[in-house]
C-alpha positions as CSV (number, residue, x, y, z in Angstrom):
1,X,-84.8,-69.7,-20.3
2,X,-82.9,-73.1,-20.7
3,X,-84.7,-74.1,-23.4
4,X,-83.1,-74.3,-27.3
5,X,-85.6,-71.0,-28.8
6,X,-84.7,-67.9,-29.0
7,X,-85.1,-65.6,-26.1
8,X,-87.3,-62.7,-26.1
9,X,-87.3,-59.8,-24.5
10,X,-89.9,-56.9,-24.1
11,X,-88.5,-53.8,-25.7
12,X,-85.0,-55.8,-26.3
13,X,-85.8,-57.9,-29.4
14,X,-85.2,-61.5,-29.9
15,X,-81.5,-62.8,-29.8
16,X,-80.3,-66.2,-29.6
17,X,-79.1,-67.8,-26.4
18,X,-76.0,-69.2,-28.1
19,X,-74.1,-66.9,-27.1
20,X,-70.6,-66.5,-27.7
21,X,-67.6,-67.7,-24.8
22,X,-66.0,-64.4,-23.3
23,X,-64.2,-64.7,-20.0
24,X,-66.4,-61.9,-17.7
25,X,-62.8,-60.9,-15.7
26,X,-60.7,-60.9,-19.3
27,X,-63.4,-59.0,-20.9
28,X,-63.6,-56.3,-18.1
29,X,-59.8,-56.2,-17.9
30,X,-59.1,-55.8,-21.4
31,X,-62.0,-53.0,-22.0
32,X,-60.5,-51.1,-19.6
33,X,-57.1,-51.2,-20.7
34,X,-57.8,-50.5,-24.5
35,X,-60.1,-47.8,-23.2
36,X,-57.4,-46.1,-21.5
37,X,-54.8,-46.4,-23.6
38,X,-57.3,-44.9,-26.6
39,X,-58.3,-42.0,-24.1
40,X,-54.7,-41.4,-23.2
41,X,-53.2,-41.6,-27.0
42,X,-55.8,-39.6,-28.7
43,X,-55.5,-36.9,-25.7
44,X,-52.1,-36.5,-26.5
45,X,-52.5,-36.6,-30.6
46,X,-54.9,-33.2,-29.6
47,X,-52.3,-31.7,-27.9
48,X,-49.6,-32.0,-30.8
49,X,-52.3,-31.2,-33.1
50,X,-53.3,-27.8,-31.3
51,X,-49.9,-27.0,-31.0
52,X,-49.3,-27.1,-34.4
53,X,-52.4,-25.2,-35.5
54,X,-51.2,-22.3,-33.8
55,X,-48.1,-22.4,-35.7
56,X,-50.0,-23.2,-39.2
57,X,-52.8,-20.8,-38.8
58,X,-52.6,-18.4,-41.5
59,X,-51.3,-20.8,-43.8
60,X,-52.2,-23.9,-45.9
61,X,-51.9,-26.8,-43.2
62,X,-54.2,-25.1,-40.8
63,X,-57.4,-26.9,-43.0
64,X,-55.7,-30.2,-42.5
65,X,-55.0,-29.8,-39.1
66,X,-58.7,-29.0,-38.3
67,X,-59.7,-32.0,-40.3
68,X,-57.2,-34.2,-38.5
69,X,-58.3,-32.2,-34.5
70,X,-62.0,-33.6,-35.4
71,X,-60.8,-37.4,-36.3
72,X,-58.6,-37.4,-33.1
73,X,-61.5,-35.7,-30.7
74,X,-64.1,-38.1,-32.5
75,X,-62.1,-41.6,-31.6
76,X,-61.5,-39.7,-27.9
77,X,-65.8,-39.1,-27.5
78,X,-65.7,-43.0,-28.8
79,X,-63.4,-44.6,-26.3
80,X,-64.8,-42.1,-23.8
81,X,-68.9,-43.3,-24.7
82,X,-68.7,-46.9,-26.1
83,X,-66.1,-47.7,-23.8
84,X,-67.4,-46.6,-20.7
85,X,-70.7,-48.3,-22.1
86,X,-69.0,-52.0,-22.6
87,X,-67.2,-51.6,-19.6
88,X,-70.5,-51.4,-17.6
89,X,-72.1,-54.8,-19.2
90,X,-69.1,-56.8,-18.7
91,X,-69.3,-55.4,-15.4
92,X,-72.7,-56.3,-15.4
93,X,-72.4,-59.8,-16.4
94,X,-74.6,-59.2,-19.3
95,X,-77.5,-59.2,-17.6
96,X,-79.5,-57.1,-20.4
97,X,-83.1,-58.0,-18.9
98,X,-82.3,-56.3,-15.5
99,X,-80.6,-53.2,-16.5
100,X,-82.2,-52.4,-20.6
101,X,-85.9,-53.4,-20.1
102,X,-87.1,-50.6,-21.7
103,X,-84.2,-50.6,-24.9
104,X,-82.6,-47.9,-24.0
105,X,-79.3,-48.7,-23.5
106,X,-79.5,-50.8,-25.7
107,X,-80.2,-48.3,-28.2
108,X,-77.5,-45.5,-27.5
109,X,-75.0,-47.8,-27.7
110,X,-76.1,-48.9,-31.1
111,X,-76.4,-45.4,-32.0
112,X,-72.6,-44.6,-30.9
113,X,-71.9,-47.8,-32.3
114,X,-72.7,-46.7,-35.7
115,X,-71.4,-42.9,-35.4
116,X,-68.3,-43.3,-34.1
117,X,-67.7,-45.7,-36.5
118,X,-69.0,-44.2,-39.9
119,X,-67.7,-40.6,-39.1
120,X,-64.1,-41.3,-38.8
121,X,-64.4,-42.8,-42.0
122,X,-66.0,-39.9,-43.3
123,X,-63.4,-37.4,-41.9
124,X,-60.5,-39.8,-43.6
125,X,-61.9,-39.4,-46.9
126,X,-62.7,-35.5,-46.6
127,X,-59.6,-34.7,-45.8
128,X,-57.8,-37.1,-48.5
129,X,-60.0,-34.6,-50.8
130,X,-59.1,-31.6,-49.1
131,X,-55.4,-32.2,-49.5
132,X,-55.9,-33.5,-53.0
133,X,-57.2,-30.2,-53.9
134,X,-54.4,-28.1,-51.9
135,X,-51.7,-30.2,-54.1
136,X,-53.7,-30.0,-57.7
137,X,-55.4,-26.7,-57.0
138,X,-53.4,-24.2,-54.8
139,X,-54.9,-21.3,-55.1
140,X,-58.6,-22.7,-55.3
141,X,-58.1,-23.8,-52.1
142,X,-56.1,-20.7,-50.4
143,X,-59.0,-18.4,-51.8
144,X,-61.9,-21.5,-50.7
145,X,-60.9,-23.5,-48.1
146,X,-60.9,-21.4,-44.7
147,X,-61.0,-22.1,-41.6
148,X,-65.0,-21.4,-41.7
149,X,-65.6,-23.6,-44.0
150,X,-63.9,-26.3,-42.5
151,X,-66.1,-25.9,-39.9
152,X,-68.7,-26.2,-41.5
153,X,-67.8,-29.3,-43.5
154,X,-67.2,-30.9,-40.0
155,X,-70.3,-30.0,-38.8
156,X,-72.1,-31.4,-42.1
157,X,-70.3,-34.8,-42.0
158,X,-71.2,-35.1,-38.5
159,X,-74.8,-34.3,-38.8
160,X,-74.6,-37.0,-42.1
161,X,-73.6,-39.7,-39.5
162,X,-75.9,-38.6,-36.5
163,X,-78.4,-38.9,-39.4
164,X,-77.3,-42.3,-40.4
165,X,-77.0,-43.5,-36.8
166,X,-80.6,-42.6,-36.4
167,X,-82.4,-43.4,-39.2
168,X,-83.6,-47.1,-37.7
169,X,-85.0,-44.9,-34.6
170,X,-86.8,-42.6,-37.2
171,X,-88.2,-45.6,-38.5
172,X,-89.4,-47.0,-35.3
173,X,-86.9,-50.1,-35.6
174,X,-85.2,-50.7,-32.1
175,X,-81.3,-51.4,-32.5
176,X,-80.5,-55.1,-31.6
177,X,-78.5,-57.2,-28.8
178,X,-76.2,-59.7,-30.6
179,X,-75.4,-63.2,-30.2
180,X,-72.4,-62.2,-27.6
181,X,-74.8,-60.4,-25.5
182,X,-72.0,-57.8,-25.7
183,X,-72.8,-55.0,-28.2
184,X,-75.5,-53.8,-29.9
185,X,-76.1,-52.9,-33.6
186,X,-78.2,-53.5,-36.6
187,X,-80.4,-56.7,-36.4
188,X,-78.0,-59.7,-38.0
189,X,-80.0,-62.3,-36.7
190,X,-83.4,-63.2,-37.4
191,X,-83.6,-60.7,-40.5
192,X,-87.2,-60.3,-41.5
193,X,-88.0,-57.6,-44.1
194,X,-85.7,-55.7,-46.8
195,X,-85.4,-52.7,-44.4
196,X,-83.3,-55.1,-41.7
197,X,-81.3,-55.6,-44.8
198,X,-80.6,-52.0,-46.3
199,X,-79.5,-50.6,-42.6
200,X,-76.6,-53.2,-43.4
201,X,-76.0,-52.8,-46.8
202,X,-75.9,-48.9,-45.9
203,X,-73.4,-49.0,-43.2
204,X,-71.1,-51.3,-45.4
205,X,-71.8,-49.5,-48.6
206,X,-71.0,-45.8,-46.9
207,X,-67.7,-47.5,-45.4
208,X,-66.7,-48.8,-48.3
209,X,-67.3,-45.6,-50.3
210,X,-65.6,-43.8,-47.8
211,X,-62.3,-45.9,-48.1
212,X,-62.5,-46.0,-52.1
213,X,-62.7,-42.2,-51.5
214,X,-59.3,-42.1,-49.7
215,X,-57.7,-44.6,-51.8
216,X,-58.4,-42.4,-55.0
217,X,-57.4,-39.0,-54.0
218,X,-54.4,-39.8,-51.7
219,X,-53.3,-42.3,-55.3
220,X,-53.8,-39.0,-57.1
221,X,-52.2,-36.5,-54.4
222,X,-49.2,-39.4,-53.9
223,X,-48.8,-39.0,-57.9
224,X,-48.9,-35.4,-58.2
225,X,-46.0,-34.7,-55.5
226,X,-44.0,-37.4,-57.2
227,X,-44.4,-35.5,-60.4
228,X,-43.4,-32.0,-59.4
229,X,-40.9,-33.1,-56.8
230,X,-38.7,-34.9,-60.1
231,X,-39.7,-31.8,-62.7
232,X,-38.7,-29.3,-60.3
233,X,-34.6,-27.9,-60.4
234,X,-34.8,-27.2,-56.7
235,X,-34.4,-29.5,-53.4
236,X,-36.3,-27.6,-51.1
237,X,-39.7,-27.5,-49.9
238,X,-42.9,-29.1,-50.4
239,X,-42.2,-31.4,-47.5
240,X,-45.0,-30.1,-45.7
241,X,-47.1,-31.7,-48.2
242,X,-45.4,-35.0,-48.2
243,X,-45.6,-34.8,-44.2
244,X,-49.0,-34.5,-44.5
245,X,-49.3,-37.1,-47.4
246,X,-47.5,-39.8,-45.3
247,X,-50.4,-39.4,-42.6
248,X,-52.9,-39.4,-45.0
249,X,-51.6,-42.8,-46.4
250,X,-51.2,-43.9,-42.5
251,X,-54.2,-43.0,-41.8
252,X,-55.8,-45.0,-45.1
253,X,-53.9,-47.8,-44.0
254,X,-55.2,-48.4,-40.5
255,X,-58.6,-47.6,-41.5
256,X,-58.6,-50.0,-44.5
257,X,-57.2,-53.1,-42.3
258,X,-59.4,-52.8,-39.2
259,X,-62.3,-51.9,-40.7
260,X,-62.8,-53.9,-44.0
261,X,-63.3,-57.5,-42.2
262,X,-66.4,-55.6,-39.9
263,X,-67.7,-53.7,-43.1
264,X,-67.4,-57.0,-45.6
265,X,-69.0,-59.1,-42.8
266,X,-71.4,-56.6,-42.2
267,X,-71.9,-56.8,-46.2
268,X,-72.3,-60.5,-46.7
269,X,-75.0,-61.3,-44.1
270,X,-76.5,-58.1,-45.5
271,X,-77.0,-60.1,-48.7
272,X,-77.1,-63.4,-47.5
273,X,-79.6,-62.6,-45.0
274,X,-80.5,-65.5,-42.5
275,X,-78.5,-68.0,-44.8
276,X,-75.1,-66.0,-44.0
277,X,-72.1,-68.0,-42.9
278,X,-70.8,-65.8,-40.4
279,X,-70.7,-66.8,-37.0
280,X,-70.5,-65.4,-34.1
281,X,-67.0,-65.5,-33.6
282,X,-66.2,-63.7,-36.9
283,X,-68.3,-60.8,-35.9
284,X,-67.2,-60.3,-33.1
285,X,-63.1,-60.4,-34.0
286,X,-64.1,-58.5,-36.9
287,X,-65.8,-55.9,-34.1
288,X,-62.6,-56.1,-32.5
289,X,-60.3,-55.1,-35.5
290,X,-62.5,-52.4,-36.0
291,X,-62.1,-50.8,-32.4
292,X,-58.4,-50.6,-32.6
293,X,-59.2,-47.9,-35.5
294,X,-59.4,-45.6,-32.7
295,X,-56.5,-46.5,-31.1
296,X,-53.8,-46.3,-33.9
297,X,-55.2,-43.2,-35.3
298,X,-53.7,-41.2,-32.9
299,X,-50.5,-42.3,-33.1
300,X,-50.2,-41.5,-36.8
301,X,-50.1,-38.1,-35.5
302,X,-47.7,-38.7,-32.9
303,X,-45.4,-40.9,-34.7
304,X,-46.0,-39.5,-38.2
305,X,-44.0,-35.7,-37.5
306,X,-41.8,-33.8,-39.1
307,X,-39.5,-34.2,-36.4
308,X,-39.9,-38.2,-36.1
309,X,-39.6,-38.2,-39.8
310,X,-36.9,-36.3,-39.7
311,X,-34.7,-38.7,-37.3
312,X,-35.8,-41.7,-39.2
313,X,-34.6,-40.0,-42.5
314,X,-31.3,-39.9,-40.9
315,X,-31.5,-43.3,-39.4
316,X,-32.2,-44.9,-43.0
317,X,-29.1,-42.7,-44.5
318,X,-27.0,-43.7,-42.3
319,X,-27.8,-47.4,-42.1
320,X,-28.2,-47.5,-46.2
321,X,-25.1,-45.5,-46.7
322,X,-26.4,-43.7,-49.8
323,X,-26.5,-40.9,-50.6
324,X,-30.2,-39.8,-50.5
325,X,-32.1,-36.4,-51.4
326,X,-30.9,-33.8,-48.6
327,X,-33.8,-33.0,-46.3
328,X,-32.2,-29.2,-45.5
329,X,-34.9,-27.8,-43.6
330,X,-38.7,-28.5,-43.2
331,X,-39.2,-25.0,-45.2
332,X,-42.8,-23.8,-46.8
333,X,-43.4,-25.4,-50.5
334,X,-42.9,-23.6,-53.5
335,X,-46.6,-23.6,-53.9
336,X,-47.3,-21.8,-50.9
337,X,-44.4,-19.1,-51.7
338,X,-46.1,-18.8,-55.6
339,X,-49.4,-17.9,-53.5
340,X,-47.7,-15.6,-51.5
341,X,-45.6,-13.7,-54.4
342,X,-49.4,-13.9,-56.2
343,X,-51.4,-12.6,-53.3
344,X,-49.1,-9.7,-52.6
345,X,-48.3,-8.9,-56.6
346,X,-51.9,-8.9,-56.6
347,X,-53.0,-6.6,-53.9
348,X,-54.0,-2.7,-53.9
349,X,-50.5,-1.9,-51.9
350,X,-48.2,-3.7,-53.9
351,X,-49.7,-2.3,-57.0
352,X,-49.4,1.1,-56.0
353,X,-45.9,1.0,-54.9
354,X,-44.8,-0.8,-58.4
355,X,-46.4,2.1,-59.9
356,X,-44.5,4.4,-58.1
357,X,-41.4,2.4,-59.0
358,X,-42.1,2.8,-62.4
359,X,-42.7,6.8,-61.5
360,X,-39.5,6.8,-60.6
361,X,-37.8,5.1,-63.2
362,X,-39.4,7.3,-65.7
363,X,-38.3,10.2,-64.0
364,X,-34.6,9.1,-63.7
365,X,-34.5,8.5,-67.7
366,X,-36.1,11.9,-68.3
367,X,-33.4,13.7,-66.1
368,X,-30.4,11.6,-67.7
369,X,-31.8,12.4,-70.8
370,X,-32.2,16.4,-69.8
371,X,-29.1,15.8,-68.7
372,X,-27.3,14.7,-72.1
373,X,-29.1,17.3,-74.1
374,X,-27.7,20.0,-72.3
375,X,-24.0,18.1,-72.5
């Protein structure tokens, strides 16, 4: 055990016993405290989202605020599972031979590792499409995107990452304990076939993908708003949209700078294979960037409102002393009154009683007319 090789363990795998220096007490403490504050923060971010989906039902924000209820519930299950599962080997000392001898620990937390971490990306980027076609494509997506098939999109991108979490354990590959005896993922050390390699690349590539996604259509949404809001006479509305934008771009934001040092890392010894650079230290701050993911998202929710906005709008006016485009109200956007005006102009009631209109505008000019003859 004190010798220089690498340890092995039956069912475990083969890591290194250079492991890296984390304070057991620290370590405990500050899993605990990020745990809570994650569990606490996201709990409240579902209670403002629910409250607002009742409001938003019926109308076009009710897609985006199921999108946004699964991220939130998805980083809650995360703090709640991965959490509770690091707390309990810190706890533990790290003592992975006494309490994992048959793997499988080891191997739910590298499955949660790699779902919790994939599928928020994944709901980030769906719904920077979904609101990139309620901006370019109203009615397409008041006809299309109901609350059923936002369901259903949830449920597919969460059986995509339940599928990519468990693809190693399909292929009879065992997930890995890494150098900091900590965590467990995708082997990084001791790489021996292409396979080891492609779990890697696949993690960073879908990550990667999933933030290019984001970047495009909130760049294109962004654009789009900018575009109509200075062509259009009016002041009012739309500012749903922008709301909604501004979380979006929060959202993108947060994702891109605690998860692209874990995803490039992830990529380079991926490629590099045993001749990678990366220590263990870099992992595992990199692994540490990437938790707090779950932690901000939340709060783009709860700082990100209409109401917040709102007060900082008037904080910036009155600091900047300029005269600024007057918020008046948080009203519906013009797009979602043209649907409405479309919607009713085109449904069986309204047409009937415009043809009754015109009934009884044709009978008014036959008795003026009747009427002037007889004159």
């Amino acid at each position: 055990m004190n010798s220089s090789k690498p340890l092995a363990l039956a069912g475990i795998g083969i890591f290194s016993n250079s492991t890296c220096p984390t304070e057991k007490k620290i370590s405990v403490f500050f899993s605990v405290i990020f745990m809570t504050v994650g569990i606490l923060s996201n709990s409240l971010a579902i209670a403002i989202l629910m409250k607002a989906y009742q409001r938003f039902r019926q109308k076009s924000k009710a897609s985006f605020l199921l999108f946004a209820s699964g991220l939130v519930i998805t980083d809650l299950l995360g703090h709640l599972i991965t959490g509770t599962i690091a707390v309990f080997v810190y706890a533990s000392d790290k003592d992975w031979i006494r309490f994992n001898q048959s793997n499988v620990l080891c191997s739910v937390f590298g499955i949660c590792m790699v779902f919790f971490g994939l599928c928020p990306l994944f709901l980030g980027s769906v719904m920077a499409v979904e609101r990139c076609i309620g901006v370019t494509k109203p009615i397409f997506h008041s006809t299309k995107m109901t609350s059923k098939h936002v369901k259903i999109m949830l449920s597919m991108v969460c059986l995509f990452a339940i599928f990519i979490a468990l693809l190693p354990i399909l292929r009879l590959r065992s997930y890995q304990i890494q150098a900091s005896r900590t965590w467990c993922f995708y082997k990084t050390e001791h790489i021996e076939d292409w396979e080891d390699r492609f779990y890697l690349l696949l993690f960073s590539f879908l990550g990667l993908l999933a933030l290019g996604i984001s970047f495009l259509c909130n760049a294109v949404t962004g654009i789009t708003l900018l575009r109509v809001k200075f062509k259009s006479q009016h002041r009012q509305g739309r500012s749903h949209h922008f709301e909604m934008i501004i979380q979006l771009l929060a959202i993108m934001c947060v994702s891109c700078i605690c998860w692209s040092p874990f995803l490039v890392t992830m990529a380079n010894i991926g490629i590099n294979e045993n001749h990678s650079q990366e220590s263990c230290e870099t992992i595992l701050f990199a692994l540490r960037m990437a938790t707090w993911n779950q932690i901000l998202d939340p709060w783009v929710y709860i700082l990100l409102r209409k109401a917040v906005l709102r007060k900082l709008y008037k904080i910036a006016r009155r600091f900047c002393g300029v005269h600024l485009i007057n918020l008046h109200t948080w009203e519906l956007s013009s797009i979602k009154n043209s649907l409405k005006v479309a919607a009713v102009s085109d449904s069986p009631v309204s047409f009937k009683q415009t043809n009754q209109h015109s009934v009884q505008q044709c009978n008014k000019l036959k008795y003026g007319e009747m009427n002037s003859s007889q004159i």
